[in-house]
C-alpha positions in Angstrom: 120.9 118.4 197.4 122.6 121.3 199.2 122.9 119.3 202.3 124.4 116.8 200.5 127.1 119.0 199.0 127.8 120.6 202.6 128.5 117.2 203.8 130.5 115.7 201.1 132.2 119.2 201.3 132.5 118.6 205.4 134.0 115.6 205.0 136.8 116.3 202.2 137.7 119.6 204.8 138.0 117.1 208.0 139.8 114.5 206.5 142.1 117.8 205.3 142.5 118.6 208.8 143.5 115.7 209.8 145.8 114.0 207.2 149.3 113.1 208.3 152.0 113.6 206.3 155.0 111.4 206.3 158.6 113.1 208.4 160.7 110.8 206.0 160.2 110.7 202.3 161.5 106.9 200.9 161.3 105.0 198.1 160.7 101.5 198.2 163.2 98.9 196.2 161.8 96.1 194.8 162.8 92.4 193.6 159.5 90.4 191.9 156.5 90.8 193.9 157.6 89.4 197.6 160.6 91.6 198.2 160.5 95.1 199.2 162.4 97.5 201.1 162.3 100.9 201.8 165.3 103.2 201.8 164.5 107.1 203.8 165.5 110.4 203.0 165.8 113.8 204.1 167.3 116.7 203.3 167.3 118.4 206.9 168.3 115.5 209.2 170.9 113.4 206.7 172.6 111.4 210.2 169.7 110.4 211.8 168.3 108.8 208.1 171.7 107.3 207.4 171.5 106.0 211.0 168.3 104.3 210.1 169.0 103.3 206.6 171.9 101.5 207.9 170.8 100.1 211.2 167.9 98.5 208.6 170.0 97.2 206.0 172.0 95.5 208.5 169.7 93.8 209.7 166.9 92.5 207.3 169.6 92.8 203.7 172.9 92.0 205.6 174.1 94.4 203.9 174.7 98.5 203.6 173.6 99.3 200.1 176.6 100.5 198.0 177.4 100.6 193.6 178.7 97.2 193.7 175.6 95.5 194.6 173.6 94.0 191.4 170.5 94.4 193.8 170.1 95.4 197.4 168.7 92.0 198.1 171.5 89.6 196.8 173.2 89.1 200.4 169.4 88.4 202.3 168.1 86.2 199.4 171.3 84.0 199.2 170.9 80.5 199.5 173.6 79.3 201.4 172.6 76.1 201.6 171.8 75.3 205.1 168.6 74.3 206.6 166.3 77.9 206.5 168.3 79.1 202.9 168.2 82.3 201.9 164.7 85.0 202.3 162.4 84.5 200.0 159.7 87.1 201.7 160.4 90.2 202.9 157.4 92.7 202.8 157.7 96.5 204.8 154.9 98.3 206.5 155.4 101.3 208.1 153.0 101.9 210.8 154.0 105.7 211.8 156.2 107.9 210.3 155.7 111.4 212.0 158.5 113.6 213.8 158.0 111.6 217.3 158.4 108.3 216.0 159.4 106.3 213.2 157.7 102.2 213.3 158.6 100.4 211.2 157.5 96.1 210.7 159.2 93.5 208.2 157.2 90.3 206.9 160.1 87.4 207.0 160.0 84.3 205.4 163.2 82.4 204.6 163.2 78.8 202.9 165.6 75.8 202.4 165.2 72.3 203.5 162.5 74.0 205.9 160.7 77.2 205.7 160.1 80.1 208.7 158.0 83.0 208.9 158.7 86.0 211.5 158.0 89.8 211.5 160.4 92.2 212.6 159.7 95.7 213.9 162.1 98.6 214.4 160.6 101.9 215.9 163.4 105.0 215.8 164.2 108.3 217.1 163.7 110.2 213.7 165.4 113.5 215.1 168.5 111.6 216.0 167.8 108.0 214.3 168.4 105.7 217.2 166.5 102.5 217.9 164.3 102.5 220.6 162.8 99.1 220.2 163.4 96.1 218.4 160.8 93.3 218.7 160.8 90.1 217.1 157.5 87.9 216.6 158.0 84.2 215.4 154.5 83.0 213.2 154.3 79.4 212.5 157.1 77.3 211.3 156.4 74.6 208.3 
C-alpha cells in the first residue's frame, strides 16, 4: 500500500513540475455549438494582445469586435449569397500558448450553394504580438 501511495504521490508531484501554464488568459465567445472564438488578455503586455486580437478578428470574423455588434460573428456567418455563403464552422485550438510562442489553428467551414472546409493557423510573437506565420490548409471540398 505505501508503495502505492508514493507513486500516486510521485506522479501528482511530476505532473506539478511540469504543468504549463498559459502567457495569455482569454475567454472564448460562443454562438450555438460550432462557433467559437477566443479573445486574449493581459494586463502586462496590452499592444501585443490588441495586436493579436485584431490581426485575428480580421481575419476569421471580418471584423474588430466593438458595442455595436449583436455578436462577434454576424460579419463571418453572413450569407451573402454567393456560391461558399457565409461560415457556418469555426472551431479554435490553441496548440501553445507560452511566452516564446503563441499557435494558434481555426476549423473553417463555410456553406452556400457549395460547402468548403479549411484550417487556418496563426502562430505570434506574444512579447510584441506580430505574426510570424500564417498557414492555410484546404481539407476536402463537397
Amino acid at each position: 500500500m505505501r508503495t502505492y501511495v508514493l507513486t500516486i504521490f510521485s506522479f501528482w508531484l511530476y505532473s506539478l513540475c511540469y504543468a504549463q501554464t498559459n502567457f495569455f488568459a482569454y475567454r472564448l465567445f460562443h454562438k450555438g455549438d460550432n462557433m467559437s472564438f477566443p479573445v486574449f488578455t493581459d494586463s502586462t503586455n496590452s499592444l501585443a494582445v490588441q495586436k493579436i486580437n485584431q490581426m485575428l478578428q480580421i481575419v476569421e470574423l471580418e471584423l474588430v469586435k466593438s458595442a455595436k455588434q449583436r455578436n462577434i460573428f454576424e460579419q463571418a456567418s453572413f450569407d451573402d449569397g454567393t456560391i461558399y455563403g457565409g461560415k457556418v464552422i469555426l472551431t479554435p485550438t490553441i496548440y501553445q500558448n507560452s511566452d516564446r510562442l503563441l499557435s494558434i489553428g481555426f476549423w473553417n467551414s463555410s456553406c452556400g450553394a457549395t460547402c468548403a472546409y479549411w484550417v487556418s493557423y496563426y502562430n505570434f510573437n506574444p512579447g510584441n504580438g506580430d505574426l510570424i506565420h500564417k498557414g492555410l490548409i484546404y481539407r476536402n471540398r463537397i
